[in-house]
C-alpha positions as CSV (number, residue, x, y, z in Angstrom):
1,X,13.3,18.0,-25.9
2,X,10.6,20.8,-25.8
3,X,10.4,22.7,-28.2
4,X,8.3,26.1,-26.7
5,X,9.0,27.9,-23.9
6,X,5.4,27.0,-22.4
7,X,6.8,23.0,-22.8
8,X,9.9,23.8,-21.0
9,X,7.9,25.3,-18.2
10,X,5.5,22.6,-18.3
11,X,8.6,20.1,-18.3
12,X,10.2,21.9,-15.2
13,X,6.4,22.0,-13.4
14,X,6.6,18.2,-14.1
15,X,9.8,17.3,-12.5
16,X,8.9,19.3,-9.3
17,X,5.8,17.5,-8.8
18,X,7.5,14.4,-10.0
19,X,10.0,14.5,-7.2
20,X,7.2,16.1,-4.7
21,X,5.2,12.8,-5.0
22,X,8.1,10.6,-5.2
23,X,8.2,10.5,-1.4
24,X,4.8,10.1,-1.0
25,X,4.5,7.5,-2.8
26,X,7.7,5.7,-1.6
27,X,6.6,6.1,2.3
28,X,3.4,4.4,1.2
29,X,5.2,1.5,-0.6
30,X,7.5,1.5,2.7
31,X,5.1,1.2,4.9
32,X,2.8,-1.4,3.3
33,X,6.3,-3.3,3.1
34,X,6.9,-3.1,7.0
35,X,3.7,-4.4,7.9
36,X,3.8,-7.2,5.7
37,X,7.4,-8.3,6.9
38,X,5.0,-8.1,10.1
39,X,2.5,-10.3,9.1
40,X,4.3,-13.1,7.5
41,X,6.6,-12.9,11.1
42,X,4.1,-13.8,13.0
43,X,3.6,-10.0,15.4
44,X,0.0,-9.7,14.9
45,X,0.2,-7.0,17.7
46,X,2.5,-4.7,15.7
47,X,1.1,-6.0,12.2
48,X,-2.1,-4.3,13.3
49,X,-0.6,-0.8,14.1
50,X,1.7,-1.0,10.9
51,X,-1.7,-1.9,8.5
52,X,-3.5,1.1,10.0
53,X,-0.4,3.2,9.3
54,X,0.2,1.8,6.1
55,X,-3.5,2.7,5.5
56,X,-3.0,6.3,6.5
57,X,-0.2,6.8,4.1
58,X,-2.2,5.3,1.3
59,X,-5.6,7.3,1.9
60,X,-3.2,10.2,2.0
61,X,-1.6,9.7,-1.6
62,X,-4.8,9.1,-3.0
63,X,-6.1,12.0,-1.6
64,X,-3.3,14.1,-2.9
65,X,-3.5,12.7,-6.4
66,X,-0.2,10.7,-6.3
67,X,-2.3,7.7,-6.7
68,X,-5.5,6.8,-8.2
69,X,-8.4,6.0,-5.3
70,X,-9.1,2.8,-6.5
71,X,-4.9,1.9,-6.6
72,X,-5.5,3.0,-2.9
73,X,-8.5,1.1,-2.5
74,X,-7.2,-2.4,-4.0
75,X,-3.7,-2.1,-2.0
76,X,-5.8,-2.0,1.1
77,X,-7.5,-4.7,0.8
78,X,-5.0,-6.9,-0.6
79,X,-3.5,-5.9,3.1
80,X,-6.4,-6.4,5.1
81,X,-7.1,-9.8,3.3
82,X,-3.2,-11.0,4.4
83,X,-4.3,-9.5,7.8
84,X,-7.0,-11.5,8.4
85,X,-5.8,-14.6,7.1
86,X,-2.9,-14.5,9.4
87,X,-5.1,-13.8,12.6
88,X,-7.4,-16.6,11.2
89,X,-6.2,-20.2,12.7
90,X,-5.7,-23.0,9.9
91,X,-9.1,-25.0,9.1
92,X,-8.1,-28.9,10.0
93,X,-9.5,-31.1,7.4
94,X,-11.7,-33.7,9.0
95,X,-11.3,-36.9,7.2
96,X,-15.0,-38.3,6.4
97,X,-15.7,-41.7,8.6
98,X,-15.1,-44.5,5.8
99,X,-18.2,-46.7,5.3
């Protein structure tokens, strides 16, 4: 427990912001959720919009503070790699011509 009264302000400015950001950052885990169900399902249509929403809500917690840039940065691109692999059709392997 604090022991000051400037750490028992500090603890109450803490839990504010704590619970400020907390739905920040839970509509960004939300929405990178939704458009994965989306990609793994097939609707590349609606997997598009929900990346670039997903996106949105990420660029916005980073640019708040809530997370670090480069969290941001790396969660996007995990999301656009899944993307494109999805919209990507499967390589055939060509079996070589046996000699």
């Amino acid at each position: 427990m604090p022991v000051t009264k400037s750490a028992e302000k500090e603890m109450r400015k803490t839990e504010r912001r704590r619970l400020r950001n907390k739905a920040v950052r839970t509509k960004a885990k939300t929405m990178i959720s939704q458009a994965e169900r989306l990609i793994f399902s097939g609707d590349l249509e609606s997997a598009k919009k929900a990346v670039a929403m997903a996106i949105i809500s990420l660029d916005k917690a980073a640019e708040k503070g809530i997370i670090h840039p480069n969290n941001a940065a790396r969660r996007k691109a995990r999301l656009l790699k899944k993307l494109n692999q999805a919209q990507t059709p499967p390589a055939t392997k060509e079996s070589a011509p046996a000699s």
